[in-house]
N, C-alpha and C positions, 0 to 999 in steps of 0.2 A: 504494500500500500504506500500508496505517496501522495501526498495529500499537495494541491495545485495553489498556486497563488491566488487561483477563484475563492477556496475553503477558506485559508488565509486572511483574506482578505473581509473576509463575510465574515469571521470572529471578531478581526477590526473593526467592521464597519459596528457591529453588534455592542464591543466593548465599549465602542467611542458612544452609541446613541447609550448608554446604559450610567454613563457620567453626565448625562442632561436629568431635568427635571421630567417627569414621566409624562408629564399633560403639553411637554415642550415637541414641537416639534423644528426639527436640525435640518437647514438646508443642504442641501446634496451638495452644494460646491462649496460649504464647510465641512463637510465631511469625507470631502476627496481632500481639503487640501491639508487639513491636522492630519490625513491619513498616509499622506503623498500616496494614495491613487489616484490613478486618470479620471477627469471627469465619465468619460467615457463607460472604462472600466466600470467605474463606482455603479454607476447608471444601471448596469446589465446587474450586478451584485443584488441591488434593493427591489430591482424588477423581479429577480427571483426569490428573495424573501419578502416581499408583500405578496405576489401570488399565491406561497405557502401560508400566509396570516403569521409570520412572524413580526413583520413593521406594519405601520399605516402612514400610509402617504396622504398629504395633503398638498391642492394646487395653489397658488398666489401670493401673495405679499407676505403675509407670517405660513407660509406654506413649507415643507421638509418633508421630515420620516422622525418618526418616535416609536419606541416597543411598547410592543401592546399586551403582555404580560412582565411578572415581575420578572428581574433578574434569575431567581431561582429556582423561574418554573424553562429554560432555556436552557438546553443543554449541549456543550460541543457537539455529540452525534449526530443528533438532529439538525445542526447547523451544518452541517462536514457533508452529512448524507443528502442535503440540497445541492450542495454544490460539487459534490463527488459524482465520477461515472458509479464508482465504486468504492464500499471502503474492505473489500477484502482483500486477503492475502492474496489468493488465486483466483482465477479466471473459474474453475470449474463450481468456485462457489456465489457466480452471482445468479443462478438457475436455481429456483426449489420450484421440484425435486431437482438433485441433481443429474443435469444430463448429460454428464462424462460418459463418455462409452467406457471407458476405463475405470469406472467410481468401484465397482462390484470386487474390484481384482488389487484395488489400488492402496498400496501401503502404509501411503503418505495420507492419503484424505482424514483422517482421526485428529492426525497430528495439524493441520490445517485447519479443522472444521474447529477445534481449541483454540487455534490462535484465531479466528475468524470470532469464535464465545470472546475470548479476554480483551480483543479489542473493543469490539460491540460495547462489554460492559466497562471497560475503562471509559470510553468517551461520551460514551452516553450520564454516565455516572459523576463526569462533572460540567457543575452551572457555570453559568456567566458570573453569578456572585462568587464561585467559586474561586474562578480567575481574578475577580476584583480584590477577593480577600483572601491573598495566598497564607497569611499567618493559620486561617482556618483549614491547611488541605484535609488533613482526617484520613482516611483510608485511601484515597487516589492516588498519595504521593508513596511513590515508588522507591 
């Protein structure tokens, strides 16, 4: 798994709206530019987490993007897995069921299908507050 400047960037954009006041809504071209990403970029990032109802956008004069739940209902996964093809290890596991021809025979799948569970539950398992409040990690940190 290698997670793309898109995912990256979409925890940025996340982290950044999540230092405003909750009823605030953050223009897109303050938000690309404290983020130094492209307008551009940024644009295509917020189009795909408002589509998911992670942000909401608003058009006009005090118009932006603000989250639309707390911080600690947001979680890396869910952010990574908008903007991921994929977050597994291998290729044979973005199909359920899986349809390796070789799954039935195959030695390695167990061993993959586990790091496929432990990443799942790592990233899903930590919030946006999380990341704001690294003193708090708790069981995430490794």
């Amino acid at each position: 798994m290698l997670v793309s400047t898109r995912g990256r960037y979409a925890l940025r954009i996340i982290l950044e709206l999540s230092t405003h006041d909750k009823n605030e809504y953050v223009p897109l071209i303050e938000l690309s530019e404290k983020q130094e990403i492209s307008l551009k970029y940024a644009e295509a990032i917020v189009a795909i987490l408002t589509k998911a109802k992670l942000l909401e956008g608003k058009r006009g004069k005090s118009g932006g993007y603000r989250l639309v739940k707390k911080t600690s209902e947001y979680t890396v996964g869910e952010i990574l897995e908008l903007t991921e093809d994929s977050l597994a290890p291998v290729s044979c596991l973005n199909d359920t069921p899986n349809k390796c021809p070789k799954a039935k025979n195959c030695k390695t799948l167990w061993m993959w299908e586990n790091m496929n569970t432990l990443i799942h539950n790592y990233l899903f398992g930590i919030t946006i507050d999380d990341l704001n409040n690294p003193e708090k990690k708790g069981d995430w940190n490794i």
